[in-house]
C-alpha positions as MATLAB code, in Angstrom:
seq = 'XXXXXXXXXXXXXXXXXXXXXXXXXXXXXXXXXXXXXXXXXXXXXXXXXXXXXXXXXXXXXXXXXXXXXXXXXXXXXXXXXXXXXXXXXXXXXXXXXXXXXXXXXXXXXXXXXXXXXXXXXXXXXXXXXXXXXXXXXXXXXXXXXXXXXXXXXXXXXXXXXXXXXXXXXXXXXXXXXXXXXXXXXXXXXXXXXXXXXXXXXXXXXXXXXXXXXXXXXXXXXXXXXXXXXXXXXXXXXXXXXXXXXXXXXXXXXXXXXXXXXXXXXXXXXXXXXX';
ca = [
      50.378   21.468   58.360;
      49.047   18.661   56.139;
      50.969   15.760   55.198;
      48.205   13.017   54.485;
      45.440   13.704   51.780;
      43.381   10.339   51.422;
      40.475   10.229   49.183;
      37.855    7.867   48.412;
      37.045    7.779   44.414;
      33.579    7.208   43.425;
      31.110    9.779   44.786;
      34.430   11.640   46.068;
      37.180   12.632   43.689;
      35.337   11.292   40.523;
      33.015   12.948   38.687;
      29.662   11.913   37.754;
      30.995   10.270   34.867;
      33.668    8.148   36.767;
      36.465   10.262   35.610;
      39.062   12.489   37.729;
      39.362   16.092   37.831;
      41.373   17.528   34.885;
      43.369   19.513   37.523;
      44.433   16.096   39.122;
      47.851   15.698   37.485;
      48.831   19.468   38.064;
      47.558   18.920   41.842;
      49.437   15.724   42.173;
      52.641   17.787   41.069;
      51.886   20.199   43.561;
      51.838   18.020   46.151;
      54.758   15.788   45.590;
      56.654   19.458   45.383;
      54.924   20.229   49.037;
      55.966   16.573   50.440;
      52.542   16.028   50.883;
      51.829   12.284   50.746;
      48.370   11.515   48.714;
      46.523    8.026   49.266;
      43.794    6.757   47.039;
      41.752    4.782   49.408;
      38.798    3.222   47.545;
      36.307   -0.231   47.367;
      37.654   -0.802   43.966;
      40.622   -3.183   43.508;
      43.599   -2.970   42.085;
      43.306   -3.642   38.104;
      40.492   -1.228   38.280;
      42.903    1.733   40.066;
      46.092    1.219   37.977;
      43.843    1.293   34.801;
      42.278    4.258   35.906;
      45.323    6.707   37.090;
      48.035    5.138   34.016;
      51.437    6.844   34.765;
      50.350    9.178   37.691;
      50.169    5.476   39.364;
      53.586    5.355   39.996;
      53.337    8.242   42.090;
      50.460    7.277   44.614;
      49.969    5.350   47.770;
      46.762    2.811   47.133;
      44.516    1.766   49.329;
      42.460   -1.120   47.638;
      39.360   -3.149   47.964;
      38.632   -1.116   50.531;
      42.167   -1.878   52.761;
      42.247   -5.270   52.091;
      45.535   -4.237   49.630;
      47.844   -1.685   49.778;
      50.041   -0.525   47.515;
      53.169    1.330   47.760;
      55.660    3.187   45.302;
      58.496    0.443   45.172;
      57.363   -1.696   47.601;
      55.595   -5.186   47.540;
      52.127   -5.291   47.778;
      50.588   -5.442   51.310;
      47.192   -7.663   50.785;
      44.997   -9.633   53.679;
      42.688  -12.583   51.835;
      39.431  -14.541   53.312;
      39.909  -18.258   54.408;
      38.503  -20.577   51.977;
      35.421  -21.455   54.243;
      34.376  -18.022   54.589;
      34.443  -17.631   50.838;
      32.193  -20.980   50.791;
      29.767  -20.060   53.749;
      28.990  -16.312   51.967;
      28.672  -18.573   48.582;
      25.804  -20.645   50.369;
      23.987  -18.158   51.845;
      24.030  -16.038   48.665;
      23.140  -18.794   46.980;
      19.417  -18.231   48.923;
      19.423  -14.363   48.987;
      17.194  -13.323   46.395;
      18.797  -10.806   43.800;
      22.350  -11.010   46.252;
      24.895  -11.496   43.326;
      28.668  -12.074   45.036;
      31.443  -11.117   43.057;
      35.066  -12.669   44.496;
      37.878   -9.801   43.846;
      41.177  -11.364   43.659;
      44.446   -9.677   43.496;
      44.456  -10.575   39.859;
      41.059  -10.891   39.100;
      37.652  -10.341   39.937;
      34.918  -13.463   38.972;
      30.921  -13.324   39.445;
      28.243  -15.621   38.303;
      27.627  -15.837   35.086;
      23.409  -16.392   35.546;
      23.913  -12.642   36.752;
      21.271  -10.384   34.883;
      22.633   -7.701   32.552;
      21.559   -5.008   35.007;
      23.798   -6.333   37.695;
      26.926   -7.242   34.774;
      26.635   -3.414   33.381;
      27.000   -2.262   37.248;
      29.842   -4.636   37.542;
      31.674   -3.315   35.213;
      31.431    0.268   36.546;
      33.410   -0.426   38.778;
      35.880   -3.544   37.937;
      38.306   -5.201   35.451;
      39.640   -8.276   34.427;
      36.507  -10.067   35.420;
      35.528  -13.355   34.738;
      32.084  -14.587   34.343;
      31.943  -18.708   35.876;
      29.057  -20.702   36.846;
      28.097  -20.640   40.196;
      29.770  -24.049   41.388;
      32.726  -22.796   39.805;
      33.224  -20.068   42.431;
      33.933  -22.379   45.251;
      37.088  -23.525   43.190;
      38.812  -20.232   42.414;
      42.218  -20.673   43.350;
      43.249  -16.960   43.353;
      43.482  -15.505   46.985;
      40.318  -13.493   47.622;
      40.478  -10.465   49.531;
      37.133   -9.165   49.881;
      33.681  -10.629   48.448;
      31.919   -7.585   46.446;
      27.580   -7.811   47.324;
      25.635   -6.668   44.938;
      21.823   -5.960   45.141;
      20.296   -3.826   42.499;
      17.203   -3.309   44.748;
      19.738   -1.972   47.645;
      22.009   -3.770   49.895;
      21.062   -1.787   52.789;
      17.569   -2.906   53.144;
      17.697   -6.520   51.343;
      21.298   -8.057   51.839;
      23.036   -6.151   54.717;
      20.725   -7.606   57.528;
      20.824  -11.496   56.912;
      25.114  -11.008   55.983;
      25.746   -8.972   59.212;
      23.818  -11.750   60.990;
      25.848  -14.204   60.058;
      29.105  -13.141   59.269;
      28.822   -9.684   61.171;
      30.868  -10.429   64.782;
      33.806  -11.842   62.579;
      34.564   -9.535   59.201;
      34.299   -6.241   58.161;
      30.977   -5.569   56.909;
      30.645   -2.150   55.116;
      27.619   -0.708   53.306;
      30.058    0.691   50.172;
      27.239    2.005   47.888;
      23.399    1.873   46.843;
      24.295   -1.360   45.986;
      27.251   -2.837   47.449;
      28.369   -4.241   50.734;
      31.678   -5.677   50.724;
      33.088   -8.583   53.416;
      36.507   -8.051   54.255;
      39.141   -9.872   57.315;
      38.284   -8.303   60.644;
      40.421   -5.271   61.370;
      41.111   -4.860   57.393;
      39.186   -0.823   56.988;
      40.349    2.094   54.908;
      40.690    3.796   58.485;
      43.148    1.090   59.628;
      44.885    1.592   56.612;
      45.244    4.773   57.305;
      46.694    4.771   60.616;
      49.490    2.798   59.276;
      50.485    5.156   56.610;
      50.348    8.093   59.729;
      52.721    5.563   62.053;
      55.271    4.432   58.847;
      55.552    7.626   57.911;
      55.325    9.472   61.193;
      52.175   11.444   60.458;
      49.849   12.540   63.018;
      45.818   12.747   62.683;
      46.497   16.235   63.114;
      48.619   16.398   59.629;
      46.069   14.106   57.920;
      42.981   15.532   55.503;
      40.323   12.742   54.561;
      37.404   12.856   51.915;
      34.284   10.516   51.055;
      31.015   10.207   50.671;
      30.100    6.405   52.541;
      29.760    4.059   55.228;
      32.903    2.689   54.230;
      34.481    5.529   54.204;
      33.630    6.624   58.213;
      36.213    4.989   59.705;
      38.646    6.824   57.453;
      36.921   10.349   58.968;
      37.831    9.214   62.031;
      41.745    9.070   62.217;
      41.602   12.532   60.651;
      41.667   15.995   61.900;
      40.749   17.774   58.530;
      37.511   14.857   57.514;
      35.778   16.015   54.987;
      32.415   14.069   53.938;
      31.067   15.012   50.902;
      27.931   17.268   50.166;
      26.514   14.235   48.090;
      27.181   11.900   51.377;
      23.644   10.840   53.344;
      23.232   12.427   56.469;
      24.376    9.882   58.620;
      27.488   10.123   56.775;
      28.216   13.676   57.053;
      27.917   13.658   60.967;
      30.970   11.303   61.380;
      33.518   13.974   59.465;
      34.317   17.536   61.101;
      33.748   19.114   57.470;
      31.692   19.377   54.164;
      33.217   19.992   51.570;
      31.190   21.084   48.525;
      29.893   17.567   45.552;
      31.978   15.372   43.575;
      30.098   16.751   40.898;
      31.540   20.126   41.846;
      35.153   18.905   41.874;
      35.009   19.141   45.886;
      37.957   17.409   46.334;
      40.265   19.464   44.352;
      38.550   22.744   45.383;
      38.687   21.906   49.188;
      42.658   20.906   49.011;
      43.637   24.368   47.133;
      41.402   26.474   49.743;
      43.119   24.458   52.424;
      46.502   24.794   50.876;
      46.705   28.030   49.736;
      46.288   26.591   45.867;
      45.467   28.837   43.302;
      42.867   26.597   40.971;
      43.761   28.653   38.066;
      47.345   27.784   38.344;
      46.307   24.030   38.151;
      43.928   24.517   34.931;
      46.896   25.733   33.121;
      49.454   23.439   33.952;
      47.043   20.547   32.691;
];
């Protein structure tokens, strides 16, 4: 029986245009009434979530900034920041990556160059509030905690950023490819999958009891503590083969649809409690 539904967000439960299911609240209501436990486990941080979910936040387990903050109902915030020279090293060596714009995502805030082109800003701000556009040199003096430094790469992070990063910084942090053009540097040990686990010991939850969905690399180590991983149909290949299950596009409200098959859900019932 499942008692752990964690989802990534973008390219997973969202839409195409960024926005959740309309069944969402309904499903959510169903679930609490079930004692089924649902985590939102995404790259985005935590401004950007609680914006996004408004009063059904109260009710959900988050996962942000890809692990590096968690956030329970009526419990303190759980969050893992990047020594200071870290944050300086990745500012030096972006500072000779062509087209590799770092944006810093504090607990409070998120701050990027401001020299940044529009393309990269309009990208930015798919994906992030409260940001803060500072020159360069004023980066090194944020005093916020950091937990994760945000790559960005409009000509793709895979090919272009990932292999100089993961040479330098790649034996001591987390180095995820998040998106087409995103990589994100996080502690060592700090993964949505890790997350996870410690959600299935706190609340005594097996892998067996736990459902998983996304649709990236950063998502693959979340597949992997579950025995119902779903990657989506959207997901590259390589993605796919790490989960035991497709389940259908984000753009075909996968997430939703997969749950209520698993669950014995009647859809309809959710569209008219919304």
């Amino acid at each position: 029986m499942i008692q752990l539904i964690a989802s990534d967000m973008d390219g997973t439960l969202l839409d195409a245009d960024k926005k959740l299911p309309p069944q969402f609240p309904a499903l959510l209501e169903e679930l609490y009434r079930r004692d089924i436990t649902l985590a939102i486990a995404s790259g985005r941080s935590r401004t950007a979530l609680l914006s996004l979910f408004g009063d059904l936040a109260e009710e959900l387990i988050f996962i942000c900034d890809n692990g590096a903050c968690v956030m329970q109902p009526h419990d303190a915030p759980i969050f893992h920041n990047l020594p200071d020279q870290t944050i300086r090293d990745v500012l030096d060596l972006c500072d000779i990556m062509p087209d590799t714009i770092p944006v810093l995502c504090g607990f409070h805030h998120i701050y990027f160059p401001e020299n940044a082109d529009q393309a990269v800003e309009n990208e930015i701000r798919r994906f992030y509030l409260d940001y803060h556009k500072v020159p360069y040199s004023a980066l090194y003096q944020t005093k916020e905690p950091i937990l994760k430094i945000a790559l960005c790469n409009m000509h793709g992070t895979a090919a272009y950023t990932a292999p100089m990063i993961q040479e330098r910084f790649g034996s001591q942090y987390e180095i995820p490819v998040s998106g087409d053009y995103w990589m994100d540097l996080m502690c060592k040990g700090i993964t949505k999958g890790a997350a996870v686990q410690d959600l299935q010991k706190q609340l005594g939850i097996t892998p067996a009891e736990t459902m998983t969905f996304g649709d990236y690399e950063n998502d693959i180590s979340m597949m992997e503590c579950a025995e119902f991983s779903y990657a989506m149909a959207n997901a590259p290949e390589h993605v796919q083969k790490h989960a035991k299950h497709i389940a259908p596009a984000n753009t075909e409200n996968g997430v939703v649809r997969t749950i209520c098959e698993v669950l014995g859900i009647h859809m309809d019932s959710l569209r008219k409690s919304v």
